[in-house]
C-alpha positions as CSV (number, residue, x, y, z in Angstrom):
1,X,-140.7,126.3,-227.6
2,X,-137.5,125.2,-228.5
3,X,-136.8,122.9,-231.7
4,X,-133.1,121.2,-232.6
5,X,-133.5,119.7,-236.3
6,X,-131.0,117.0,-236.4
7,X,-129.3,115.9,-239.1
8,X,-129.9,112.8,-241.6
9,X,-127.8,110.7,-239.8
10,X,-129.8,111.1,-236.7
11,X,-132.9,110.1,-239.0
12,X,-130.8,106.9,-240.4
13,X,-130.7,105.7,-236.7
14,X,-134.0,106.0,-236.3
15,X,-134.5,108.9,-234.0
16,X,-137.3,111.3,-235.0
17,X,-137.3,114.5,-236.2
18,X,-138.2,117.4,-234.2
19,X,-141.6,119.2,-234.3
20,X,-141.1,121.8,-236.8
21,X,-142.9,125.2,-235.7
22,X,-146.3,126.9,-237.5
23,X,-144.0,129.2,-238.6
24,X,-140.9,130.9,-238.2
25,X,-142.0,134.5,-238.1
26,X,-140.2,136.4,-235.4
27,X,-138.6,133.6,-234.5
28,X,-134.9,133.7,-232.5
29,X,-133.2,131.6,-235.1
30,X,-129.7,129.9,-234.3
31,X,-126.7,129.3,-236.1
32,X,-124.5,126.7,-234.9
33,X,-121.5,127.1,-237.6
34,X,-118.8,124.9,-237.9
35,X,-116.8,126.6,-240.9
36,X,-117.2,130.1,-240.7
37,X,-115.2,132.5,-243.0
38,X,-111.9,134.4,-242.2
39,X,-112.1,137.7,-242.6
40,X,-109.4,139.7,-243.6
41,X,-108.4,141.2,-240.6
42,X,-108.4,137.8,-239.3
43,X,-111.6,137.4,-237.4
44,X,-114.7,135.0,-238.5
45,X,-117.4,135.6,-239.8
46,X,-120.4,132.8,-241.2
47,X,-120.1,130.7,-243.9
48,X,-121.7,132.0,-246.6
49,X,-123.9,129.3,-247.1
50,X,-125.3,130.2,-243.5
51,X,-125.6,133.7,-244.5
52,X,-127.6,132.7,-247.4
53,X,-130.0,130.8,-245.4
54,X,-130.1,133.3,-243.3
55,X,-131.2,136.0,-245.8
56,X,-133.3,133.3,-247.0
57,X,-135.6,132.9,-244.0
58,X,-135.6,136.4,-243.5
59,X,-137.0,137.1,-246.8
60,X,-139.5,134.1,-246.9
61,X,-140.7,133.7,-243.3
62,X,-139.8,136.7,-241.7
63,X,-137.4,135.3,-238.8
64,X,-136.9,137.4,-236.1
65,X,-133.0,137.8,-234.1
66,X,-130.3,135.5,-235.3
67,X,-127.2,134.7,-233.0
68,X,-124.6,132.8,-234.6
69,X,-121.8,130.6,-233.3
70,X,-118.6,129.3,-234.5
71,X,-117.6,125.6,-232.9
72,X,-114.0,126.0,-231.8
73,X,-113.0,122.7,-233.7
74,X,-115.1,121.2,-236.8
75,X,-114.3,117.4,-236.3
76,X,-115.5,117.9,-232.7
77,X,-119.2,118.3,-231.0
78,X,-119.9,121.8,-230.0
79,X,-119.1,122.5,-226.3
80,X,-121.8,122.2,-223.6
81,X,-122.1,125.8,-223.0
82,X,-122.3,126.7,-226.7
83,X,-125.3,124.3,-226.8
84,X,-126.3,126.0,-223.7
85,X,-126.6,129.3,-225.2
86,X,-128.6,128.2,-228.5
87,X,-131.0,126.5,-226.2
88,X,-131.2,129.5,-224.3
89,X,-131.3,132.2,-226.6
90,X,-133.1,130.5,-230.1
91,X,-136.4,128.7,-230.6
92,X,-135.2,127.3,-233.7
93,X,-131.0,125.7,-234.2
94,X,-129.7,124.9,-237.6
95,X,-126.6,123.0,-237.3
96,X,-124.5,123.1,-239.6
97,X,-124.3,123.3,-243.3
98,X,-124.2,120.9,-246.2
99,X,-121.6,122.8,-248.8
């Protein structure tokens, strides 16, 4: 089962939301991440707001793997084969973050 929870816009244009799962325990979780952090050594790392989601569903409903992934450019949509991979890899996408 794969789920992709769009945002509010989506919902103000009238498309539905998707089916949200029984649960989220030991569920592939995806982080599609348009900020993400520098680190000092220059690399990125999540947003913390992702990471405390993250820790979040861990804690309360026991997710499974993450994979996270940084979108090359924030005022752009993600590229095909990053989509590709989260579609591939998680059962359940959160896009983005509302800081």
């Amino acid at each position: 089962m794969r789920i992709v929870m769009p945002s509010t816009t989506y919902r103000a244009q009238g498309v539905r939301l998707a089916a949200r799962p029984a649960s989220l325990r030991g569920s592939t979780v995806g982080f599609l991440d348009g900020w993400g952090r520098r680190l000092d050594d220059g690399s990125f790392a999540m947003y913390p707001l992702m990471e405390a989601l993250k820790r979040l569903l861990a804690e309360r409903h026991g997710i499974g793997e993450t994979l996270w992934i940084r979108k090359p450019n924030i005022s752009k949509p993600a590229p095909k084969e990053q989509i590709a991979e989260l579609l591939s890899r998680a059962e359940v996408i959160v896009n983005g973050e509302a800081a």
